[in-house]
PyMOL Python script that loads the backbone (N, CA, C, O; Angstrom):
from pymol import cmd

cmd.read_pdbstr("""\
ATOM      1  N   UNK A   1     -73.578-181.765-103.839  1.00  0.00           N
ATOM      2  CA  UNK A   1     -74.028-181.992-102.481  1.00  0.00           C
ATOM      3  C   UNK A   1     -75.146-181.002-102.184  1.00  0.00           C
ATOM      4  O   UNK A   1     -74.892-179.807-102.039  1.00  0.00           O
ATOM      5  N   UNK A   2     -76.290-181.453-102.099  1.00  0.00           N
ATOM      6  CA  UNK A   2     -77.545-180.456-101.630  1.00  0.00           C
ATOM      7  C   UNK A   2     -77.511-180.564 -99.882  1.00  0.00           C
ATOM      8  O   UNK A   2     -77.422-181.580 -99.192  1.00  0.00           O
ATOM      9  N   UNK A   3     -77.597-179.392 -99.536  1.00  0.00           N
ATOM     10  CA  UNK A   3     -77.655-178.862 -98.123  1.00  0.00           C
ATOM     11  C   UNK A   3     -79.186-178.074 -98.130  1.00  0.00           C
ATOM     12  O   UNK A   3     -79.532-177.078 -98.766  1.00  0.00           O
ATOM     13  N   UNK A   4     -80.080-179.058 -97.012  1.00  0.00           N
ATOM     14  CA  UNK A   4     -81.048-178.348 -96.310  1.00  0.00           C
ATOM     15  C   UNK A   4     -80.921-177.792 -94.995  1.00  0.00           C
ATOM     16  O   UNK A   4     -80.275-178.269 -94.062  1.00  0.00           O
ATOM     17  N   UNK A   5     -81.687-176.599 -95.011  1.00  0.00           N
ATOM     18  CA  UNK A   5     -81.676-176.248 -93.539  1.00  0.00           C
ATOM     19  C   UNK A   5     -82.901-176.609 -93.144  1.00  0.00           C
ATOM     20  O   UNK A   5     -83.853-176.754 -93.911  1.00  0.00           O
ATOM     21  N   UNK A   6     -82.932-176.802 -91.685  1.00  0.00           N
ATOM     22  CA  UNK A   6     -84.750-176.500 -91.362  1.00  0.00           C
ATOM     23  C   UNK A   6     -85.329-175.781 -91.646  1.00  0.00           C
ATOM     24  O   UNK A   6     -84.724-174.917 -92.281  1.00  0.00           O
ATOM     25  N   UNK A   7     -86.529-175.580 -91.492  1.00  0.00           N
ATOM     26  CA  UNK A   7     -88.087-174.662 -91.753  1.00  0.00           C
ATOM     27  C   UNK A   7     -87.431-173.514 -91.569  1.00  0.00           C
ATOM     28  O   UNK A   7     -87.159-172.716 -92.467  1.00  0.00           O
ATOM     29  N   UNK A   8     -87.130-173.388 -90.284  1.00  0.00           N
ATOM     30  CA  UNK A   8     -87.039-172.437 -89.523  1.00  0.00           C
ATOM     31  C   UNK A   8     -85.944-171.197 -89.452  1.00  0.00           C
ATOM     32  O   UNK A   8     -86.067-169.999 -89.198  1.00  0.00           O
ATOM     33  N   UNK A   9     -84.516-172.261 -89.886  1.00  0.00           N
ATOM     34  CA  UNK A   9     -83.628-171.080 -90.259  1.00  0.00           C
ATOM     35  C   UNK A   9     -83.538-170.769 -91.750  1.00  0.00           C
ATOM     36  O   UNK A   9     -82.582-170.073 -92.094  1.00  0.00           O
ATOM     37  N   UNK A  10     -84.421-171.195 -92.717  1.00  0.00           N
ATOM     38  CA  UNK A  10     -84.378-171.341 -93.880  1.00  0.00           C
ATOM     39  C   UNK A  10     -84.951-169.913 -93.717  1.00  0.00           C
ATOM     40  O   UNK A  10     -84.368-168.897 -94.095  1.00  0.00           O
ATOM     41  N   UNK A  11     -86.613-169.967 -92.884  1.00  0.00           N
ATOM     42  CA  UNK A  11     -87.130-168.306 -92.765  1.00  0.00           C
ATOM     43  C   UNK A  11     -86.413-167.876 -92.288  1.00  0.00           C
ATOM     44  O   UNK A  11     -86.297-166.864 -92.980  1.00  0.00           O
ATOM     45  N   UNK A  12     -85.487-167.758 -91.314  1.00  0.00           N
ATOM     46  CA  UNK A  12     -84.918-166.327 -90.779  1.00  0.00           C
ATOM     47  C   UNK A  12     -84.177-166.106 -91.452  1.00  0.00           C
ATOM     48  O   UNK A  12     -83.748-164.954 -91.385  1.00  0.00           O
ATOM     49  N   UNK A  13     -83.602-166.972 -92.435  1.00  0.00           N
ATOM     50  CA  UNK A  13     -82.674-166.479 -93.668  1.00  0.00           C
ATOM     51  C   UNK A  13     -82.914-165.395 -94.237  1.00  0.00           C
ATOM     52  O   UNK A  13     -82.498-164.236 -94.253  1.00  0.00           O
ATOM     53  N   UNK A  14     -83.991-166.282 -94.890  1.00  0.00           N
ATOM     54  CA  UNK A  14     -85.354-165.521 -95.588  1.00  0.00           C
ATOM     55  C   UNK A  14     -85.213-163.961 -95.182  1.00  0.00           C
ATOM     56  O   UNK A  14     -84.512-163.219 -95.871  1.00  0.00           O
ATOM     57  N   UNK A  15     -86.089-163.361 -93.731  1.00  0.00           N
ATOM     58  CA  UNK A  15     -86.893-163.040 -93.613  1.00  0.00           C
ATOM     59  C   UNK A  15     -85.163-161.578 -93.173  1.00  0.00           C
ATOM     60  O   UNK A  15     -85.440-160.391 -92.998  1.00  0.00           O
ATOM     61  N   UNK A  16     -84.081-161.937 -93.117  1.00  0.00           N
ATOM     62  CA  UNK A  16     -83.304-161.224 -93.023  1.00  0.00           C
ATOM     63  C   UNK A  16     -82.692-160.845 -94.424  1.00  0.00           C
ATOM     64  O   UNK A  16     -82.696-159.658 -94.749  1.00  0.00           O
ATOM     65  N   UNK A  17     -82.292-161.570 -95.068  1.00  0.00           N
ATOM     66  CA  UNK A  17     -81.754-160.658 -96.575  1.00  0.00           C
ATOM     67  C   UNK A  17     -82.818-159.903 -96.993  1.00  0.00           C
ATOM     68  O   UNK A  17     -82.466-158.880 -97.580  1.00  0.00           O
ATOM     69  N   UNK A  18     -84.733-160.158 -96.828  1.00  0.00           N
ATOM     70  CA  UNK A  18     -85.609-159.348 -96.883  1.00  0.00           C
ATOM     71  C   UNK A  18     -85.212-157.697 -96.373  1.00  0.00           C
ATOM     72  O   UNK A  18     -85.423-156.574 -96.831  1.00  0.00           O
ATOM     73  N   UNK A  19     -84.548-158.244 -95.208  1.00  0.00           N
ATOM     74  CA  UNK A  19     -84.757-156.649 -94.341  1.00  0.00           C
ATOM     75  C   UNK A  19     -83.904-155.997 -94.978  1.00  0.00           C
ATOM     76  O   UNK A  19     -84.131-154.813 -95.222  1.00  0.00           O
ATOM     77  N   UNK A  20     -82.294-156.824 -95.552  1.00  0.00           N
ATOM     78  CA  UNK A  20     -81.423-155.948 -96.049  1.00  0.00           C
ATOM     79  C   UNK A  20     -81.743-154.798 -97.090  1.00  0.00           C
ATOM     80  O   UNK A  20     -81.634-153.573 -97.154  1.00  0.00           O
ATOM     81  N   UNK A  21     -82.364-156.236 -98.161  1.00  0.00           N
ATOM     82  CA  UNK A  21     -83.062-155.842 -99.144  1.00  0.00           C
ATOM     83  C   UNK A  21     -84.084-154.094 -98.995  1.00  0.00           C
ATOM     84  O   UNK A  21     -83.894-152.976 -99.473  1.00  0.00           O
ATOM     85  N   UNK A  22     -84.712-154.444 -98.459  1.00  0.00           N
ATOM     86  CA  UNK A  22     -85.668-153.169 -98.135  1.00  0.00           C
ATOM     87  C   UNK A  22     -84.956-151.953 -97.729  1.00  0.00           C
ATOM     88  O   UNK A  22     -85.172-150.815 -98.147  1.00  0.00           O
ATOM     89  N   UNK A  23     -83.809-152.437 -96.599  1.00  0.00           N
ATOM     90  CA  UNK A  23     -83.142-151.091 -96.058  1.00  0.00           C
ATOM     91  C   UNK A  23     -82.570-150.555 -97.357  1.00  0.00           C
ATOM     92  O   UNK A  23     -83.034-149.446 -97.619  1.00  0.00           O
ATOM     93  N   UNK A  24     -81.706-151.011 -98.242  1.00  0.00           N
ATOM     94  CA  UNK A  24     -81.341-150.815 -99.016  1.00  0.00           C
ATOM     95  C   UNK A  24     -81.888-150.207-100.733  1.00  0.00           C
ATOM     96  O   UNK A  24     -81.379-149.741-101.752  1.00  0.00           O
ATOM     97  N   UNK A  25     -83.098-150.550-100.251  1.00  0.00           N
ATOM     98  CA  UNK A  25     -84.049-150.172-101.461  1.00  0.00           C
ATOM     99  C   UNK A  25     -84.645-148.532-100.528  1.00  0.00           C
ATOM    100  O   UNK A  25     -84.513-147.599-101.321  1.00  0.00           O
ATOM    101  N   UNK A  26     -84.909-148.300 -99.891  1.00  0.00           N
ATOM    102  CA  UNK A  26     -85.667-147.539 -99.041  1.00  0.00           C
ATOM    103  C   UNK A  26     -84.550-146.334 -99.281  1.00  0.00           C
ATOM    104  O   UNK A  26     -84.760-145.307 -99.926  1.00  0.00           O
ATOM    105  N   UNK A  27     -83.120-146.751 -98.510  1.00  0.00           N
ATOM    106  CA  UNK A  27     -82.082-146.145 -98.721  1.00  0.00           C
ATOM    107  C   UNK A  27     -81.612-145.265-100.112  1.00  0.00           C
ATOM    108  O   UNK A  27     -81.308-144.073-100.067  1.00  0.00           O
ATOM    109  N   UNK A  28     -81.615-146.055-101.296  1.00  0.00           N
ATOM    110  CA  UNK A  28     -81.523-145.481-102.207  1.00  0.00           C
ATOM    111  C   UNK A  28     -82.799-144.432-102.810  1.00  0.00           C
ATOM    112  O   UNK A  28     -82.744-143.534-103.650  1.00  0.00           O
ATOM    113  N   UNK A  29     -83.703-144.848-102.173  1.00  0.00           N
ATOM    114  CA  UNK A  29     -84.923-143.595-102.744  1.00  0.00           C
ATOM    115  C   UNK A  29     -84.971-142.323-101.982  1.00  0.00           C
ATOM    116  O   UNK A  29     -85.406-141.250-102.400  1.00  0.00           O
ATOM    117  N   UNK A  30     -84.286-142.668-100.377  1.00  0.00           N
ATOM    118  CA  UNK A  30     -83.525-141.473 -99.663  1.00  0.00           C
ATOM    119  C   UNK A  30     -82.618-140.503-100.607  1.00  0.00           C
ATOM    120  O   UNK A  30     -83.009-139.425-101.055  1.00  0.00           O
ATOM    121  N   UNK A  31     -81.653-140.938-100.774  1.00  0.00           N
ATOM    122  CA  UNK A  31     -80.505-140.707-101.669  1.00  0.00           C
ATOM    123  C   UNK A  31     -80.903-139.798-103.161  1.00  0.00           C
ATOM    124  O   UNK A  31     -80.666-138.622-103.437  1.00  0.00           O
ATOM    125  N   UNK A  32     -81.487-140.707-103.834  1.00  0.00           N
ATOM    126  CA  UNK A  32     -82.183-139.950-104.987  1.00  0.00           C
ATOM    127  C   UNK A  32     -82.821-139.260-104.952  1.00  0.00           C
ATOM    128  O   UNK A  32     -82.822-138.583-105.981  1.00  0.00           O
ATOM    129  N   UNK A  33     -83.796-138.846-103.924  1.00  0.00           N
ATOM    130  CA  UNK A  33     -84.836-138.358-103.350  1.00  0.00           C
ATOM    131  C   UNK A  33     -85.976-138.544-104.286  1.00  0.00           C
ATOM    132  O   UNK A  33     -86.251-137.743-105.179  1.00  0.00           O
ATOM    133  N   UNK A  34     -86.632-139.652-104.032  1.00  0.00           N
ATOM    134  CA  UNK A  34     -87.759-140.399-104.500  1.00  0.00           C
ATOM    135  C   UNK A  34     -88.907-140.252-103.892  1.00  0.00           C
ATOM    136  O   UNK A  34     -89.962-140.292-104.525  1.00  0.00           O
ATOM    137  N   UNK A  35     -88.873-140.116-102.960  1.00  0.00           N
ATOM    138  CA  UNK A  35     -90.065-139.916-101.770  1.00  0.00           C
ATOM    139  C   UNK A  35     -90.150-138.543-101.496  1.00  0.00           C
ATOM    140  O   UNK A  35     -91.166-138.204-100.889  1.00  0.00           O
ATOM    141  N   UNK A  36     -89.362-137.686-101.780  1.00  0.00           N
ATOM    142  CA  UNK A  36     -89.408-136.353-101.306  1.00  0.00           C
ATOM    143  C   UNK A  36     -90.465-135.207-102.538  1.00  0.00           C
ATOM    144  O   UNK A  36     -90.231-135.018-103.732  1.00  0.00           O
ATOM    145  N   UNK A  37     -91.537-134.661-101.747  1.00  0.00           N
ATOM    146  CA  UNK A  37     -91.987-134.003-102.456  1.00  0.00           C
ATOM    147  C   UNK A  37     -91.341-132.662-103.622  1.00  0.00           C
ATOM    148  O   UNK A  37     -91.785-132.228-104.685  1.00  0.00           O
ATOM    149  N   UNK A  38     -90.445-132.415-103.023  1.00  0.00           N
ATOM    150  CA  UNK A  38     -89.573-131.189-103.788  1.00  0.00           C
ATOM    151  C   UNK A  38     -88.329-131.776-104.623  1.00  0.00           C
ATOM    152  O   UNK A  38     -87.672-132.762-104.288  1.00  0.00           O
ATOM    153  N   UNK A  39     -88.148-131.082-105.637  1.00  0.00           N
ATOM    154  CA  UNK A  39     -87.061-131.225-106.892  1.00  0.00           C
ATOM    155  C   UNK A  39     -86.051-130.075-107.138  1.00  0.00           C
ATOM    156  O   UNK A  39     -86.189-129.125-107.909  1.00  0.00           O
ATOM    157  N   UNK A  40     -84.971-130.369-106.293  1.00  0.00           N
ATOM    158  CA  UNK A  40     -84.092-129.030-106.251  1.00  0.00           C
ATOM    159  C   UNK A  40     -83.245-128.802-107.496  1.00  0.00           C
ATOM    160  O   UNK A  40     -82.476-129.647-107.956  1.00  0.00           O
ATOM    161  N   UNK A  41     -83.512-127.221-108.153  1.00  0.00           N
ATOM    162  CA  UNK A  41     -82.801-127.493-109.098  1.00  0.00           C
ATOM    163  C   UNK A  41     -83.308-127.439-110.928  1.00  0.00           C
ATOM    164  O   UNK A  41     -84.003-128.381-111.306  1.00  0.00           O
ATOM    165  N   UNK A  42     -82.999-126.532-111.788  1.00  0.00           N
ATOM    166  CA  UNK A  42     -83.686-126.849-113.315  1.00  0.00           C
ATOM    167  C   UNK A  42     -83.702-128.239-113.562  1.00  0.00           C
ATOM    168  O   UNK A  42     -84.701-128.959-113.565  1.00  0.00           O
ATOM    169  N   UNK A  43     -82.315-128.634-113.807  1.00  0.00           N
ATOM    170  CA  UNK A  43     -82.051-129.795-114.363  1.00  0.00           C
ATOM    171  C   UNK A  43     -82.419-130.939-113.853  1.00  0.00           C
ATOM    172  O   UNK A  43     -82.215-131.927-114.558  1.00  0.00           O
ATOM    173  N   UNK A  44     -82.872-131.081-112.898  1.00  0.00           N
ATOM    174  CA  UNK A  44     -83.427-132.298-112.093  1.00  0.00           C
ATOM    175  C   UNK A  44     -84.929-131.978-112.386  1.00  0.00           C
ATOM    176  O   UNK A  44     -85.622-132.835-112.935  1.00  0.00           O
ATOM    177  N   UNK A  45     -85.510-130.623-111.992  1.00  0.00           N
ATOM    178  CA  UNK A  45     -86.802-130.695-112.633  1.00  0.00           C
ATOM    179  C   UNK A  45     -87.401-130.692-113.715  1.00  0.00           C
ATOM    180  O   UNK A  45     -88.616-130.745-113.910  1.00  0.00           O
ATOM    181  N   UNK A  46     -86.217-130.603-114.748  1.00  0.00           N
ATOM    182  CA  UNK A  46     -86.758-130.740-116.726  1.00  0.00           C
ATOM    183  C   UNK A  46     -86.230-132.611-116.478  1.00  0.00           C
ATOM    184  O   UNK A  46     -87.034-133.245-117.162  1.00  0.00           O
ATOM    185  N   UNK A  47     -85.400-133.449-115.903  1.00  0.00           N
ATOM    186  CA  UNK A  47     -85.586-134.472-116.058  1.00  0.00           C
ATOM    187  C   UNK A  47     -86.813-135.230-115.801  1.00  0.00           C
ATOM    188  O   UNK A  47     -87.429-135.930-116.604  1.00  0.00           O
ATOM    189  N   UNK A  48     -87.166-134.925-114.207  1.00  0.00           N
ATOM    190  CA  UNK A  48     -88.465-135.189-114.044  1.00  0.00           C
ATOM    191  C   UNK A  48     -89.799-135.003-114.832  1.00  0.00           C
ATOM    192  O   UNK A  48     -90.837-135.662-114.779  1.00  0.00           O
ATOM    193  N   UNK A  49     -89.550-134.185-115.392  1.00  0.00           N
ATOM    194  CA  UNK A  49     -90.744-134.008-116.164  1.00  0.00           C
ATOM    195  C   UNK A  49     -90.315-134.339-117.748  1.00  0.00           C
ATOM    196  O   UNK A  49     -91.048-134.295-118.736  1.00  0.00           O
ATOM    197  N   UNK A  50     -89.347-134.573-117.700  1.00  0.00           N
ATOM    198  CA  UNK A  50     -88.731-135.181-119.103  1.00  0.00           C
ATOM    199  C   UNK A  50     -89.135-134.061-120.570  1.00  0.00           C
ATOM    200  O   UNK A  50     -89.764-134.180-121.622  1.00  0.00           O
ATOM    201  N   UNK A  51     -88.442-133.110-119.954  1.00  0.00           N
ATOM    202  CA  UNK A  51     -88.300-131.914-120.782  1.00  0.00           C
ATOM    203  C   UNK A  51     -87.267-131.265-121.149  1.00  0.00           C
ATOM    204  O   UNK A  51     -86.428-131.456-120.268  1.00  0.00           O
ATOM    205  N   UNK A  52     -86.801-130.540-122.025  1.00  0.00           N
ATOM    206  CA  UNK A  52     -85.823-129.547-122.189  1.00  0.00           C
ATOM    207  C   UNK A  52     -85.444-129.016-121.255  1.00  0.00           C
ATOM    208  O   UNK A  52     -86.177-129.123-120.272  1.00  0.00           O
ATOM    209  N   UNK A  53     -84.182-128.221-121.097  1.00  0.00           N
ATOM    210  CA  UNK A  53     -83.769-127.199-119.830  1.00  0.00           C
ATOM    211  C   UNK A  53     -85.077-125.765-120.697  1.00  0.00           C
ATOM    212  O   UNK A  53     -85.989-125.166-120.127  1.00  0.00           O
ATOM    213  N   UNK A  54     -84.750-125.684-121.773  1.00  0.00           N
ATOM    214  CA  UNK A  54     -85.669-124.663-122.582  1.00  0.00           C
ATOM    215  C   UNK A  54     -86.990-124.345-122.480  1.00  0.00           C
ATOM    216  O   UNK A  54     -87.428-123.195-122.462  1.00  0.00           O
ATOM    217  N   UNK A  55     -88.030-125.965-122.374  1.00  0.00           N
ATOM    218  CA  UNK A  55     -88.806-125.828-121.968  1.00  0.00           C
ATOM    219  C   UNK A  55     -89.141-125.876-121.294  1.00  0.00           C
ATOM    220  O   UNK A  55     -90.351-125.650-121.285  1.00  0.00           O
ATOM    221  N   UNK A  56     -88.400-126.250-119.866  1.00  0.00           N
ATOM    222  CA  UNK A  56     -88.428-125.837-118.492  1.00  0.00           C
ATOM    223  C   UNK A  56     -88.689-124.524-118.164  1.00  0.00           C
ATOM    224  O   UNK A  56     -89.507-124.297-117.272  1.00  0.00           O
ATOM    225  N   UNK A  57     -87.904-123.253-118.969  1.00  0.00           N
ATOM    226  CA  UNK A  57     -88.066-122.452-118.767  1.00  0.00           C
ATOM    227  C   UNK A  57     -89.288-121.298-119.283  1.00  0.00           C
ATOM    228  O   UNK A  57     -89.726-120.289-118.730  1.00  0.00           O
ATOM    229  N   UNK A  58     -89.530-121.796-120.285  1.00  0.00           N
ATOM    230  CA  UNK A  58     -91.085-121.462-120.813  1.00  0.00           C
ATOM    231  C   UNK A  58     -91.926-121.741-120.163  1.00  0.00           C
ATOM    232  O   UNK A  58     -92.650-120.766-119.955  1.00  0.00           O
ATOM    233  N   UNK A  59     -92.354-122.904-119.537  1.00  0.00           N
ATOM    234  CA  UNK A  59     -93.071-123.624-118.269  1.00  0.00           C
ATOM    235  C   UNK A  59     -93.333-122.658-117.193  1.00  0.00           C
ATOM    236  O   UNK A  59     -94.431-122.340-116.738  1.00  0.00           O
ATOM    237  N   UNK A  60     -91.625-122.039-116.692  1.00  0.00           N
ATOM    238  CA  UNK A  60     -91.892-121.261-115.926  1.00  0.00           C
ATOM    239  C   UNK A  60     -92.725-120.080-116.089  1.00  0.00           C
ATOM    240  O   UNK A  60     -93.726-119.662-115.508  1.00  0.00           O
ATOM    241  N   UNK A  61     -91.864-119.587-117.251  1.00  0.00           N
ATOM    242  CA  UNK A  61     -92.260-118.091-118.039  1.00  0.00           C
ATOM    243  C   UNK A  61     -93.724-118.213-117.722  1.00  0.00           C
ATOM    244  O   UNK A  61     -94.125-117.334-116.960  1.00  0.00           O
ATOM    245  N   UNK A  62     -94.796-119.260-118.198  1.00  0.00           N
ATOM    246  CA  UNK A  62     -95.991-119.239-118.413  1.00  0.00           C
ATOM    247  C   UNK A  62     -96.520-119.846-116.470  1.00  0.00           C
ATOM    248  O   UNK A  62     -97.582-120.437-116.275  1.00  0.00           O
ATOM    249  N   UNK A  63     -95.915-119.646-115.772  1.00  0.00           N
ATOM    250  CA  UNK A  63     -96.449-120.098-114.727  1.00  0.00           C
ATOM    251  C   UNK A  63     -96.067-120.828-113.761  1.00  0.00           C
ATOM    252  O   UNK A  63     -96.389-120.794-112.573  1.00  0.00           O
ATOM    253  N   UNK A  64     -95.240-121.610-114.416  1.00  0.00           N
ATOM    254  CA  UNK A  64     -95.313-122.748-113.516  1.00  0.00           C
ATOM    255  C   UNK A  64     -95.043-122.688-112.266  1.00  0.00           C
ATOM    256  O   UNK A  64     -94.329-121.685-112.271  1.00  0.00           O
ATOM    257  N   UNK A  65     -95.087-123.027-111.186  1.00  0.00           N
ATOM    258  CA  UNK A  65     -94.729-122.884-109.870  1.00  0.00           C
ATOM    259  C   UNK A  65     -93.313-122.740-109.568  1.00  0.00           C
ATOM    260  O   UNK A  65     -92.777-123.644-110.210  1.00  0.00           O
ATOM    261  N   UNK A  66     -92.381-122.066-108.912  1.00  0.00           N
ATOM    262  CA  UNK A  66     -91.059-122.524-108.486  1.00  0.00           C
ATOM    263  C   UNK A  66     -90.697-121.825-107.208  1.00  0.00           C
ATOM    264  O   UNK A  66     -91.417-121.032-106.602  1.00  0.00           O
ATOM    265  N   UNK A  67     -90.053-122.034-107.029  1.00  0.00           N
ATOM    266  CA  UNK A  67     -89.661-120.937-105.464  1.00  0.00           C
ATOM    267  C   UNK A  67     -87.943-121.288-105.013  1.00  0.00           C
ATOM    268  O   UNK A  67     -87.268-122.292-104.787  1.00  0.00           O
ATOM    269  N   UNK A  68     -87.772-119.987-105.041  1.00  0.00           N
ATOM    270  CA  UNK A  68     -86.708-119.593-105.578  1.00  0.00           C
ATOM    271  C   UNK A  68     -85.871-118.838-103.711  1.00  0.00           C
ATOM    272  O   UNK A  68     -86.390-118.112-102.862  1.00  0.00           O
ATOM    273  N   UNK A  69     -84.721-119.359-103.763  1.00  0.00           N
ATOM    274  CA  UNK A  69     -84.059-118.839-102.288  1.00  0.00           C
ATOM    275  C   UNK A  69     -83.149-118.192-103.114  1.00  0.00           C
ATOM    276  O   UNK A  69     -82.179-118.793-103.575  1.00  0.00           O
ATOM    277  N   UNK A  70     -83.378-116.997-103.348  1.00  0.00           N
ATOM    278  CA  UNK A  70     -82.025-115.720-103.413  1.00  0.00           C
ATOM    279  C   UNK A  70     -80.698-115.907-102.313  1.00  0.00           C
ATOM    280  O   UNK A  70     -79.626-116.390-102.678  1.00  0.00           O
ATOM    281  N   UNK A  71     -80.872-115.602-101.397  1.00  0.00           N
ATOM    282  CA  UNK A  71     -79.261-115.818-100.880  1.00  0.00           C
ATOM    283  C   UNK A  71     -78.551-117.019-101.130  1.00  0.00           C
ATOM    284  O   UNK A  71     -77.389-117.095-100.730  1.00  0.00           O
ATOM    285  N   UNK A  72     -79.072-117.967-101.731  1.00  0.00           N
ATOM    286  CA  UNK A  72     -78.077-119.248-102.090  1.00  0.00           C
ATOM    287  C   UNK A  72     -78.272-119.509-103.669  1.00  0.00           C
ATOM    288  O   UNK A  72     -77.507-120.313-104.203  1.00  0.00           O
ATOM    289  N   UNK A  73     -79.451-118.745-104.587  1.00  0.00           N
ATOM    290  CA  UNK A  73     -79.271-118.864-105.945  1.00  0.00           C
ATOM    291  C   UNK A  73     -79.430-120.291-106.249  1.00  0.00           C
ATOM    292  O   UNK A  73     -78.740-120.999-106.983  1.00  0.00           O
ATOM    293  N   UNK A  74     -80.776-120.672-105.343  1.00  0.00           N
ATOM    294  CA  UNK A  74     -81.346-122.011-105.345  1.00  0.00           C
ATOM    295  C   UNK A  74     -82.714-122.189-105.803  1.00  0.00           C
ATOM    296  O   UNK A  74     -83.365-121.259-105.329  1.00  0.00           O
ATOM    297  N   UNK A  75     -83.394-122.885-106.444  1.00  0.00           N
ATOM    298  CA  UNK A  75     -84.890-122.868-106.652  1.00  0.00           C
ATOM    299  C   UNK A  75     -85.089-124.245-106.954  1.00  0.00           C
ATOM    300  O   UNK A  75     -84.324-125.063-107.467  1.00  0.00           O
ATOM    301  N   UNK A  76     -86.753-124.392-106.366  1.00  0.00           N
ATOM    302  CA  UNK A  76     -86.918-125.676-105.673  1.00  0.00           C
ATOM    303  C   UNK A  76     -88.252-125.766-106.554  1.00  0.00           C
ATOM    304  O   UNK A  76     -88.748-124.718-106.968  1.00  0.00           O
ATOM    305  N   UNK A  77     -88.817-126.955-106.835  1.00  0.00           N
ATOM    306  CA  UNK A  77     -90.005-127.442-107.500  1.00  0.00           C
ATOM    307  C   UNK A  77     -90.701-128.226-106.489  1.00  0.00           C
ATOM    308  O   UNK A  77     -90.132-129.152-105.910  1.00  0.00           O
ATOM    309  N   UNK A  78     -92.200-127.816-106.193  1.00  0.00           N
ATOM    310  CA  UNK A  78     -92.873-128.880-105.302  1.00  0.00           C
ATOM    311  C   UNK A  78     -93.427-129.637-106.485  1.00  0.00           C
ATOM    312  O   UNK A  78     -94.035-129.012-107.354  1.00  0.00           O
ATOM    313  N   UNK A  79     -93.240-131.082-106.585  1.00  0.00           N
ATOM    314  CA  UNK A  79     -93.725-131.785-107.812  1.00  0.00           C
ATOM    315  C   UNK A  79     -95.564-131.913-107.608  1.00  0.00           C
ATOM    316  O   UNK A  79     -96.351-132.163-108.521  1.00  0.00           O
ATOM    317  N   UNK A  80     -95.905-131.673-106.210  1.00  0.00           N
ATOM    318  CA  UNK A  80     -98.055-131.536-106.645  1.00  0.00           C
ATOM    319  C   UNK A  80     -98.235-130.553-107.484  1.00  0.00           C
ATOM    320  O   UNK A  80     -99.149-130.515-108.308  1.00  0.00           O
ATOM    321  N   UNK A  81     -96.971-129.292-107.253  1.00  0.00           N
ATOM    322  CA  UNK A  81     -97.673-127.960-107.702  1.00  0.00           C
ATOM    323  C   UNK A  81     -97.447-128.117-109.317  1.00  0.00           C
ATOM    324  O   UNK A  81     -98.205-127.642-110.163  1.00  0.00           O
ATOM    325  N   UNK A  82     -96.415-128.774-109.549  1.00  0.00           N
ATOM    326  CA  UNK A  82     -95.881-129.001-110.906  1.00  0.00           C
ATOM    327  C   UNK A  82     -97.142-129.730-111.680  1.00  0.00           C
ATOM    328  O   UNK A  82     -97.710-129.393-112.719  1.00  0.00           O
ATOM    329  N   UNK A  83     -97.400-130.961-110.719  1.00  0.00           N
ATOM    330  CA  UNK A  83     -98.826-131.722-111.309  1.00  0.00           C
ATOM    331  C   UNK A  83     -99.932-131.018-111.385  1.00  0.00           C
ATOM    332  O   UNK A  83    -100.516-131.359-112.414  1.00  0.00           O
ATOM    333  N   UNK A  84    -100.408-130.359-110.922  1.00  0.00           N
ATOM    334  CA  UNK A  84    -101.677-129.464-110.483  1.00  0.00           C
ATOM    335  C   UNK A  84    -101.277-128.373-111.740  1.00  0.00           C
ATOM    336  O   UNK A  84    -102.091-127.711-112.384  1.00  0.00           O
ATOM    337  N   UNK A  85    -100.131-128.375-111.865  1.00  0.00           N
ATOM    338  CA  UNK A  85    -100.297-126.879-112.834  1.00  0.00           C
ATOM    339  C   UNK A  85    -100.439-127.214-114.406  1.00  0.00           C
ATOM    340  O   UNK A  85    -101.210-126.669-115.196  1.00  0.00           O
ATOM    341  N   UNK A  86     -99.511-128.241-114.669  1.00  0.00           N
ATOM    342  CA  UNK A  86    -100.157-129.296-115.844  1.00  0.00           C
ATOM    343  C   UNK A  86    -101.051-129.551-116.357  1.00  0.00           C
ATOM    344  O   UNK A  86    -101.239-129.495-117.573  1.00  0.00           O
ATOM    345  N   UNK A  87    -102.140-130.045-115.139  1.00  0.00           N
ATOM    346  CA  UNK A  87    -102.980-130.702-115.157  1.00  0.00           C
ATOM    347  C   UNK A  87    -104.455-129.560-115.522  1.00  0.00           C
ATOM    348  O   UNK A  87    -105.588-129.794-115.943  1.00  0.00           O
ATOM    349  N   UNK A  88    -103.744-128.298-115.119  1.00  0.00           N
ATOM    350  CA  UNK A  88    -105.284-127.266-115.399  1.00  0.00           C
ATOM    351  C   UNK A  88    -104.639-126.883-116.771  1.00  0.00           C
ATOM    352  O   UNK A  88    -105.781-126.747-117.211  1.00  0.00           O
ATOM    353  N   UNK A  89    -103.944-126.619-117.727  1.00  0.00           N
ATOM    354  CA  UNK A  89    -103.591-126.272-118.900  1.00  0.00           C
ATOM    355  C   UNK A  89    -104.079-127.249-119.787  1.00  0.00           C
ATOM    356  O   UNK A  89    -103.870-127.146-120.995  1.00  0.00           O
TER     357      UNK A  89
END
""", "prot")
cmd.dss("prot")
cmd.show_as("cartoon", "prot")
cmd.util.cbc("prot")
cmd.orient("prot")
């Protein structure tokens, strides 16, 4: 049995699992932090850059940018500075 709808609720069908869609895509790059300029963390920033924890740390040794919060024993990667620092070596 084929079931049509009209034009009309066929788009708002449409045009709503769209929105889900998006919230939900948008949502998860929240979550992962995809959109966020900073990479908290070694191990998230040798993934990102798809490196060793080892040579993460040579990276640093030789420069690389990081910034580091002592009272919580946290350090954060801005990924331009990461690109920019790459990118002049």
């Amino acid at each position: 049995m084929l079931v049509q709808l009209p034009k009309n609720q066929a788009t708002e069908i449409y045009h709503s699992i769209n929105g889900i869609l998006n919230k939900a895509i948008d949502d998860a790059k929240k979550e992962a932090g995809i959109d966020s300029p900073w990479i908290k963390g070694k191990l998230a920033a040798s993934k990102w850059l798809g490196v060793s924890r080892n040579s993460l740390d040579k990276l640093m040794k030789y420069g690389l940018p990081v910034h580091f919060i002592e009272d919580m024993d946290i350090c954060f990667f801005n990924k331009q500075e990461i690109t920019k620092y790459l990118l002049e070596k």
